[in-house]
C-alpha positions in Angstrom: -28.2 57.3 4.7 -27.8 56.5 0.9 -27.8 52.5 0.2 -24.8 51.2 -1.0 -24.2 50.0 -4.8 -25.1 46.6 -5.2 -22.5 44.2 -5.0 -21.9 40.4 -6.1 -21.6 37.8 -3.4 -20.4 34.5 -3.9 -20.2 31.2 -2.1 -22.6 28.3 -1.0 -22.7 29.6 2.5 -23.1 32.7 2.3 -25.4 33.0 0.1 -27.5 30.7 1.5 -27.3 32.6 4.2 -28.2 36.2 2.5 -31.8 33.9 0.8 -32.7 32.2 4.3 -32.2 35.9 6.5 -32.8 38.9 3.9 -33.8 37.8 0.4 -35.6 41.0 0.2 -32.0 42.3 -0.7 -31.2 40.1 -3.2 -31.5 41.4 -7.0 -30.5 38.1 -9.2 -29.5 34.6 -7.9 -26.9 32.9 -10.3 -26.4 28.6 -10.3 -24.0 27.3 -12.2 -25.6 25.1 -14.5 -23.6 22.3 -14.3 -24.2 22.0 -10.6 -26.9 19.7 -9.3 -26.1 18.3 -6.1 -28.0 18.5 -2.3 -26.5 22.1 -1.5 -27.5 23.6 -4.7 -31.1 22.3 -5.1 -31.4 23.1 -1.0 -30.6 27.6 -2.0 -32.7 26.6 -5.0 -35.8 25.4 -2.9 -35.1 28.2 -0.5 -35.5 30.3 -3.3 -38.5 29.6 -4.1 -40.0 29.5 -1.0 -39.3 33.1 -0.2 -40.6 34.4 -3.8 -36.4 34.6 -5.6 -36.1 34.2 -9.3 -32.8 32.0 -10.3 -30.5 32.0 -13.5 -29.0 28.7 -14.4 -25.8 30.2 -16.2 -22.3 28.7 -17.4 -18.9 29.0 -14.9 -17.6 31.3 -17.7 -20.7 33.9 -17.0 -20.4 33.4 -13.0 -16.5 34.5 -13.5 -17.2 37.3 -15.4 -19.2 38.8 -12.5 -17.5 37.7 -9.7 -13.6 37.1 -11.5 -11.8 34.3 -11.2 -12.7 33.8 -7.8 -13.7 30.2 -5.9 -17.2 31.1 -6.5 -18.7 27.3 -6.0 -21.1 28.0 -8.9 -23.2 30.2 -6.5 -23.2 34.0 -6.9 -25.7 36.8 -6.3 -26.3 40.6 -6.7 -26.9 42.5 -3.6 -28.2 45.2 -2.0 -25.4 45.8 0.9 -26.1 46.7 4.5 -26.6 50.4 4.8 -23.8 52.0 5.8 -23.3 53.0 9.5 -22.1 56.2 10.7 -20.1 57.1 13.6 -23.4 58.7 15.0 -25.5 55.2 13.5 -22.9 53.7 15.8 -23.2 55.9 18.9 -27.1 55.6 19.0 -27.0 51.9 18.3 -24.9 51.6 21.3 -27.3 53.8 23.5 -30.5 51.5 22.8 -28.5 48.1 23.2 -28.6 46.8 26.7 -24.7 45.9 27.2 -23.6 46.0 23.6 -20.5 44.3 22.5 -19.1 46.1 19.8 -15.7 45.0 17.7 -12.7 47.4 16.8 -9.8 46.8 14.2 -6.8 48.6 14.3 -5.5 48.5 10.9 -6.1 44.9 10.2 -4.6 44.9 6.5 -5.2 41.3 5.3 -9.8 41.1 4.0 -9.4 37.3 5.1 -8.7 38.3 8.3 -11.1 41.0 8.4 -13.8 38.7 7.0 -13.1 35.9 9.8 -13.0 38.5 12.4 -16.9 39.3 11.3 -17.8 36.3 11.1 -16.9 35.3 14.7 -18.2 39.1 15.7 -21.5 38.2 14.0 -21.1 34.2 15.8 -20.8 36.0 19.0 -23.4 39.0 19.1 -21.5 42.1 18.5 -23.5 44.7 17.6 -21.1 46.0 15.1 -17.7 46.1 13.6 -15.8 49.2 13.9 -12.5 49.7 10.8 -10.6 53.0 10.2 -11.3 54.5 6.7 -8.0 54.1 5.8 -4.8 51.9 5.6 -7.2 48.6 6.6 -8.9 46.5 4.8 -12.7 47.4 4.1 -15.7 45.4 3.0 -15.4 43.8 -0.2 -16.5 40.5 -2.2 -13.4 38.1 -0.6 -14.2 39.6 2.7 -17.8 38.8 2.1 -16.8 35.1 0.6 -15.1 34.4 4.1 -17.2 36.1 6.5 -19.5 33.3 4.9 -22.8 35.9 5.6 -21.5 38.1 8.6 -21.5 41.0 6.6 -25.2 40.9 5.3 -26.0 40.3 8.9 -23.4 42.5 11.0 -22.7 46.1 10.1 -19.2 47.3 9.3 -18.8 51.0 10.6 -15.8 52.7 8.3 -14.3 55.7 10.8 -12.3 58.5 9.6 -10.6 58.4 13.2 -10.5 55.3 15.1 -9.4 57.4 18.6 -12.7 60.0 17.9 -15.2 56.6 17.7 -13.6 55.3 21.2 -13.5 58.6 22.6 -17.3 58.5 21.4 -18.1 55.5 22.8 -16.7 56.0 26.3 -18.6 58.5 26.3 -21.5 56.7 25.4 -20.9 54.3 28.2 -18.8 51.4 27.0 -15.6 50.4 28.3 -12.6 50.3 26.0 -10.8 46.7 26.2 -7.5 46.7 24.1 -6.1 43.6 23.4 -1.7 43.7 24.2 0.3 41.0 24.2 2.1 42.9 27.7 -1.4 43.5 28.9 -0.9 43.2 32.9 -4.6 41.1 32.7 -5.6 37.6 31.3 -9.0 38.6 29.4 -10.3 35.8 31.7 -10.1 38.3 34.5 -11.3 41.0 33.0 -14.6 42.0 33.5 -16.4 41.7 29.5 -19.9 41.3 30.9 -21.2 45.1 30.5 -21.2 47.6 27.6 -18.0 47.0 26.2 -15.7 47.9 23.0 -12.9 44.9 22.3 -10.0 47.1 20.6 -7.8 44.3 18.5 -4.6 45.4 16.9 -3.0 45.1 13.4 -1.4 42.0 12.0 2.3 43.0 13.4 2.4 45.9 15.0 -0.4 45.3 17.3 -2.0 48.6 18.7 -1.0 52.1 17.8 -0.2 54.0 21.1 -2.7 56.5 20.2 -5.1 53.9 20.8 -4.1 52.2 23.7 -4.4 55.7 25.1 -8.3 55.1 25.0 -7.9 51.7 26.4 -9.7 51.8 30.0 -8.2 48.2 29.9 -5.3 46.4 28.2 -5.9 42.3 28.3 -4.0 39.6 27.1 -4.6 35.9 26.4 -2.4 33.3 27.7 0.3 31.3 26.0 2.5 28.7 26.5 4.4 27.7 23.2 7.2 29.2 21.7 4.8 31.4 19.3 5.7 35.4 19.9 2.2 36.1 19.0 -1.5 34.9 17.2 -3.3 35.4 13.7 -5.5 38.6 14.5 -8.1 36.7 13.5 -7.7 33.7 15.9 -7.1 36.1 18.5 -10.6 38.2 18.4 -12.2 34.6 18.4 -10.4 33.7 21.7 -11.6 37.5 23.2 -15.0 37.2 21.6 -16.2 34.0 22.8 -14.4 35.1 26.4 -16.8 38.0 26.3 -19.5 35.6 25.2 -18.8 32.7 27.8 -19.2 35.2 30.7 -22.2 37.0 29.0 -23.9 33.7 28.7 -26.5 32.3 31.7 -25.3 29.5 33.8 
């Protein structure tokens, strides 16, 4: 596969995330020079524990990088993941005893695809599945939010969302499509084996063409007088459902 251009990430978190897990991957580490307090000298020590140079530069150098971004006078140059393929994806699947993988249906809005990754990443999925187009891909604000999912999690880009489900079945996993008329609670579903957690678009929920893949449409309960949830919010209730009955007791 061919590695990715390298890309700025910004944030406290997450890149003290990207120094502590891979700072093989990093290429330049910036600090805002005006910034001296316990989180900055903490990425600076982990810096040079691990063998990273860092550049002290002015908030007017960091923008022009990054834009006018909340950067927190902490921004570095990355080598991404590599990209994942659909057959990446497949074989991944095959080796993983019970994966957990997530799929987005056209989630449009990066802060809700960053949160989603970084719940996906809290929660062990193997990987996060996105169509190609009309959804939002990879890019620094989803990065900024997923506060170090995505140099940890892999984002698999589809050209056909119903083809990588289709795939997957067939690889063994079971297709759980999240529906607000789903006729099960998610808590009586069964999210303990190889599994593939389908959540829909902000508003217009799953495209039929996917809940035709769907071995299993699931809902999660509600009592207020709100019609439905953030996508995000929601693939944090499924996920850490999946997770609470994957977990030992």
């Amino acid at each position: 596969m061919k590695e990715p251009q390298a890309q700025w990430l910004y944030g406290v978190h997450a890149v003290r995330t990207l120094v502590e897990r891979s700072p093989q991957r990093l290429r330049r580490l910036l600090l805002a020079q005006q910034r001296d307090d316990a989180r900055i000298r903490d990425i600076e020590a982990l810096a040079a524990k691990v063998g990273v140079g860092v550049e002290r530069a002015d908030a007017e150098a960091l923008t022009r990088n990054v834009g006018d971004v909340v950067h927190q006078g902490v921004i570095a140059l990355v080598s991404p993941l590599p990209a994942w393929t659909e057959d990446d994806l497949v074989t991944a699947c095959g080796e993983a005893r019970d994966p957990l993988v997530l799929a987005l249906d056209g989630v449009q809005d990066p802060h809700n695809l960053g949160a989603c990754l970084r719940t996906a990443d809290a929660c062990g999925a193997l990987a996060l599945v996105v169509p190609r187009d009309r959804a939002a891909q990879v890019n620094p604000t989803v990065r900024k939010v997923a506060a170090g999912a995505a140099e940890t999690t892999p984002v698999v880009a589809v050209t056909n969302l119903s083809r990588t489900l289709a795939l997957l079945k067939e690889a063994g996993l079971w297709v759980v499509g999240a529906a607000a008329e789903g006729p099960e609670l998610a808590w009586n579903c069964d999210l303990t084996g190889p599994r593939v957690l389908v959540m829909g678009a902000e508003g217009t929920g799953l495209r039929q063409l996917t809940r035709r893949h769907c071995d299993f449409l699931v809902r999660l309960p509600q009592v207020g007088a709100v019609e439905s949830l953030n996508v995000s919010v929601a693939t944090g209730m499924l996920l850490y459902e999946a997770l609470r009955q994957r977990t030992p007791r």
